[in-house]
C-alpha positions as CSV (number, residue, x, y, z in Angstrom):
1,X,97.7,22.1,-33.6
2,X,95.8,22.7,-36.6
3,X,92.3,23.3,-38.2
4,X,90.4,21.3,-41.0
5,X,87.2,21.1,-42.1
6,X,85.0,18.0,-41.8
7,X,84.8,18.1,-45.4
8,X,88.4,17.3,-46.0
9,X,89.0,14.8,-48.5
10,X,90.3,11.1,-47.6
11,X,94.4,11.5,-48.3
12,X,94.3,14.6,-47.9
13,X,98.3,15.2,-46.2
14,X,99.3,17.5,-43.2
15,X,102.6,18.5,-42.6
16,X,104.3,17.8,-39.2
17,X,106.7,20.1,-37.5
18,X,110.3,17.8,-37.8
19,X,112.0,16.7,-34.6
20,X,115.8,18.0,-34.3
21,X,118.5,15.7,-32.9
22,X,121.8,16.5,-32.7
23,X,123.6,13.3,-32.7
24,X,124.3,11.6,-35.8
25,X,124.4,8.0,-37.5
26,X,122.6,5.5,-35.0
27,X,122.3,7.8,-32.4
28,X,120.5,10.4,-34.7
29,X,116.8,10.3,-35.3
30,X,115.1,6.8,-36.1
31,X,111.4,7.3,-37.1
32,X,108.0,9.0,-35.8
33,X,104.9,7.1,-34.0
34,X,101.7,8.7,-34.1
35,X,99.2,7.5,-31.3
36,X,96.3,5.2,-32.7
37,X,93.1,6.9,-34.0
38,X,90.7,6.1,-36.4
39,X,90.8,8.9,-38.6
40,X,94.5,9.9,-39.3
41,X,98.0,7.7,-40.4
42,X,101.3,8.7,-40.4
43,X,103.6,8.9,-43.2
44,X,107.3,9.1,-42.7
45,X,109.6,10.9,-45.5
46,X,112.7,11.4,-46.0
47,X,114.7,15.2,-47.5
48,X,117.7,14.9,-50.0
49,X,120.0,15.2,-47.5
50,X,118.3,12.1,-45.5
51,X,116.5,14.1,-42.7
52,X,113.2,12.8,-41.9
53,X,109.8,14.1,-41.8
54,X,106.5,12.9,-41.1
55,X,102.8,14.0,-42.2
56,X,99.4,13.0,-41.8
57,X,97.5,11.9,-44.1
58,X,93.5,11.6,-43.5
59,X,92.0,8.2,-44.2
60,X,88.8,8.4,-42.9
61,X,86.2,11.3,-43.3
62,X,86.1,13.8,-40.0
63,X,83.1,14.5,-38.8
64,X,82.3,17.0,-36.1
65,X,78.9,16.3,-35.1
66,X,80.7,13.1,-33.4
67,X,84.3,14.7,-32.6
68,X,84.6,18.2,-32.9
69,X,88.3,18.0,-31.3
70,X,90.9,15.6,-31.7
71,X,94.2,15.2,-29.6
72,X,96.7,13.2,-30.6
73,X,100.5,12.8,-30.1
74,X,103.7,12.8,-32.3
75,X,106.6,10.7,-30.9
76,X,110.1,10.9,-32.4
77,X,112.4,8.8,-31.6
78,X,116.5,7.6,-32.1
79,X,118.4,5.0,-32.9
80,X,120.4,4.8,-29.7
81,X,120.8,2.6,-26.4
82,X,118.8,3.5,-24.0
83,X,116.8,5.1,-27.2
84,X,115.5,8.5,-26.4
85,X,112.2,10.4,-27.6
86,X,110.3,13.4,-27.9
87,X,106.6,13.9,-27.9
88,X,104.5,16.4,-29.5
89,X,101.0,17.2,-28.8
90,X,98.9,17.5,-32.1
91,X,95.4,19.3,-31.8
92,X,93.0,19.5,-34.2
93,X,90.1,21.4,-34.6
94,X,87.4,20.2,-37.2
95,X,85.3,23.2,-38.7
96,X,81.8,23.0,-39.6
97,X,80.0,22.2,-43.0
98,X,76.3,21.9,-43.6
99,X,75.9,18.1,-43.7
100,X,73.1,18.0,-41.6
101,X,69.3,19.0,-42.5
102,X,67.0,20.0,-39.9
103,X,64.8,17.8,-38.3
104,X,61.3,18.0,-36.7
105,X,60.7,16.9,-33.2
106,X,57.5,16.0,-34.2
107,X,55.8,14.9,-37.6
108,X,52.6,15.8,-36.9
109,X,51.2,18.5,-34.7
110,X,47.8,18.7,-33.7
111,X,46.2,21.8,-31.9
112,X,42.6,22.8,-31.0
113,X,41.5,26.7,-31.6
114,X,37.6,27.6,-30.5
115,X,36.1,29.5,-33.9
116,X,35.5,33.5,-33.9
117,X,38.7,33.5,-32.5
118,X,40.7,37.1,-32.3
119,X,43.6,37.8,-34.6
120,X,46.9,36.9,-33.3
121,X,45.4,34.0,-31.2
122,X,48.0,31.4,-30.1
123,X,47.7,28.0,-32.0
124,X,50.9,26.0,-31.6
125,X,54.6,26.2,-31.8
126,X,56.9,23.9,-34.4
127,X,60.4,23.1,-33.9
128,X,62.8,21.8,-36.0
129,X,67.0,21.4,-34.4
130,X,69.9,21.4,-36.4
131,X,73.1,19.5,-35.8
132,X,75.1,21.9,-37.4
133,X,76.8,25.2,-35.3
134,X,76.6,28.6,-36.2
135,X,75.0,30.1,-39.6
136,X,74.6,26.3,-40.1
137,X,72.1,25.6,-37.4
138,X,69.7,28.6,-37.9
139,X,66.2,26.9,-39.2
140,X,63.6,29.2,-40.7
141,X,59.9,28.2,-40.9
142,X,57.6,28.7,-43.3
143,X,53.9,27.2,-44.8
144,X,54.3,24.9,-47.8
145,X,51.6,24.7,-50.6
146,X,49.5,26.8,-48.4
147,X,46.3,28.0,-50.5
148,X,45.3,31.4,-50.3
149,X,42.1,30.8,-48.5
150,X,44.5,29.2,-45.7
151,X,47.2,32.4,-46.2
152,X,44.7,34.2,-44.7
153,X,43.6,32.6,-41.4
154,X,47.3,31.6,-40.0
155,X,50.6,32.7,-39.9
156,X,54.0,31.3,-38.9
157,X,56.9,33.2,-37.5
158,X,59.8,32.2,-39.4
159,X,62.5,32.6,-36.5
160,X,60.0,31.2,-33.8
161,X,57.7,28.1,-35.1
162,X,54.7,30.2,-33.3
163,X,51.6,29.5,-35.6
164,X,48.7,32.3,-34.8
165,X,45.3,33.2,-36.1
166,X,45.2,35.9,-38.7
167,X,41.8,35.8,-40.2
168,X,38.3,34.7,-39.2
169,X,37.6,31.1,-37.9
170,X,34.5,29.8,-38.7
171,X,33.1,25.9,-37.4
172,X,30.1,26.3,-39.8
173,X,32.3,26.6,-42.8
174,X,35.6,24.5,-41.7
175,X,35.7,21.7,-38.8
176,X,39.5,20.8,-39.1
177,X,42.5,22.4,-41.3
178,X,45.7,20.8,-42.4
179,X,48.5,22.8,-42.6
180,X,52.4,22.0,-44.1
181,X,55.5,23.7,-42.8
182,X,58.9,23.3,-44.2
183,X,62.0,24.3,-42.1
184,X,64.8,25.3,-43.9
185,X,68.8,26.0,-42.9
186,X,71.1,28.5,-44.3
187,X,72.5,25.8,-46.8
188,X,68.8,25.1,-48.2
189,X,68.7,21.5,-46.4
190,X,65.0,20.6,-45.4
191,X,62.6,19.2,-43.7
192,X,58.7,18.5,-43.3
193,X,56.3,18.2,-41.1
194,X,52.1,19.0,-40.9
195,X,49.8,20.8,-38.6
196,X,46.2,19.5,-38.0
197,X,43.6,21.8,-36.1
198,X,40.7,21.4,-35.0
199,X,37.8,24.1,-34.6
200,X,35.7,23.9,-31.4
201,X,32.4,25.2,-32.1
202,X,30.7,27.8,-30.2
203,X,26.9,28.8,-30.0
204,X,27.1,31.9,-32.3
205,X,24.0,30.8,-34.5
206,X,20.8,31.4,-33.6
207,X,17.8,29.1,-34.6
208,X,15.2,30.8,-37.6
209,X,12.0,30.3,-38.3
210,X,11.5,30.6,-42.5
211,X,7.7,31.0,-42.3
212,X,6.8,34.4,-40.9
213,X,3.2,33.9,-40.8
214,X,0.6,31.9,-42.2
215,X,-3.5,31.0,-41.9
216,X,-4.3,28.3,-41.2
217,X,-8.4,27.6,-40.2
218,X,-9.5,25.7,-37.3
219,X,-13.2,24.0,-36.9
220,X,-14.0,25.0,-33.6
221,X,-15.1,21.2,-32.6
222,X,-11.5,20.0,-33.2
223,X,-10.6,17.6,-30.9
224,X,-7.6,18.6,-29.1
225,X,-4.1,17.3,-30.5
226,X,-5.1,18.4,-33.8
227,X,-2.4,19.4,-36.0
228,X,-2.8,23.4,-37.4
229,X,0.5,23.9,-39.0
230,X,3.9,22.1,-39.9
231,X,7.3,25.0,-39.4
């Protein structure tokens, strides 16, 4: 077997272990077959001294998001009667490059958080996957064009997704915030998505009066319903 990387170039060649066959002339060794796939073709060759040898040569791009593993066989065989062959099993292992950018499972989350919450409140969790392996697949989040007045009320774990409350959440001031994340693999591949929250209000306001006192005077034969004073 042997190990490429999906990144191989189309013609790329692979040399292929020769067959051995004692006999000579017509009864010696004829040609190599390599079973049908879609991504490899055989080429046959022949040495100075008229011993043939095959390799492969890659004509269509591996990819090992869709086949990580390919096995395929090598079949030599002679030029006699009954013809005889030998089989070879060919495995190959495709290695990983970062062809593929993260990708959001959502593009739009929404949460709700109730204001005057406490620091380190939990407002929602993000998640982008990755159809890469290894170092590949490992997305970090973070906030994107994020304002400092909006630095300072939320924060994003960038290993989890978990958004929380840093800072003071007030209804009075802001009903809703939009927030933009980014995730981002180890290749600097990318992708976007938003955050919408909405503030519940709670009764923390009190109502006031502006006038603390006034005079206002009063005939004493004022019918009743008469109006004294406008607050």
């Amino acid at each position: 077997g042997f190990i490429s990387h999906e990144s191989a170039n189309t013609g790329s060649r692979f040399p292929l272990t020769s067959a051995e066959d004692p006999d000579v002339g017509v009864n010696g060794l004829r040609e190599y077959f390599l079973t049908e796939n879609d991504n490899f073709v055989l080429k046959q060759n022949s040495n100075a001294d008229g011993k043939k040898y095959a390799e492969m040569v890659l004509q269509k791009p591996l990819d090992r998001e869709t086949n990580p593993h390919l096995s395929l066989k090598l079949i030599a065989v002679d030029g006699g009667s009954p013809q005889r062959s030998g089989t070879v099993n060919i495995d190959v292992t495709v290695l990983d490059i970062n062809d593929n950018a993260p990708v959001f499972n959502q593009s739009v989350y929404k949460a709700t958080v109730m204001e005057n919450s406490p620091r380190d409140t939990y407002v929602t969790t993000v998640n982008a996957s990755d159809a890469d392996i290894g170092s590949n697949s490992i997305v970090t989040y973070y906030f994107s064009d994020l304002n400092s007045g909006l630095s300072d009320l939320f924060r994003i774990d960038e290993k989890t997704g978990v958004i929380s409350i840093t800072g003071s959440i007030d209804y009075e001031k802001d009903k809703k915030y939009e927030l933009r994340i980014e995730g981002k693999d180890q290749g600097g591949l990318t992708d976007s998505s938003k955050v919408i929250i909405e503030v519940t209000d709670v009764n923390d306001n009190a109502p006031t009066i502006s006038v603390m006192s006034f005079t206002s005077p009063v005939s004493e034969d004022s019918p009743p319903g008469t109006t004294i004073g406008i607050i």
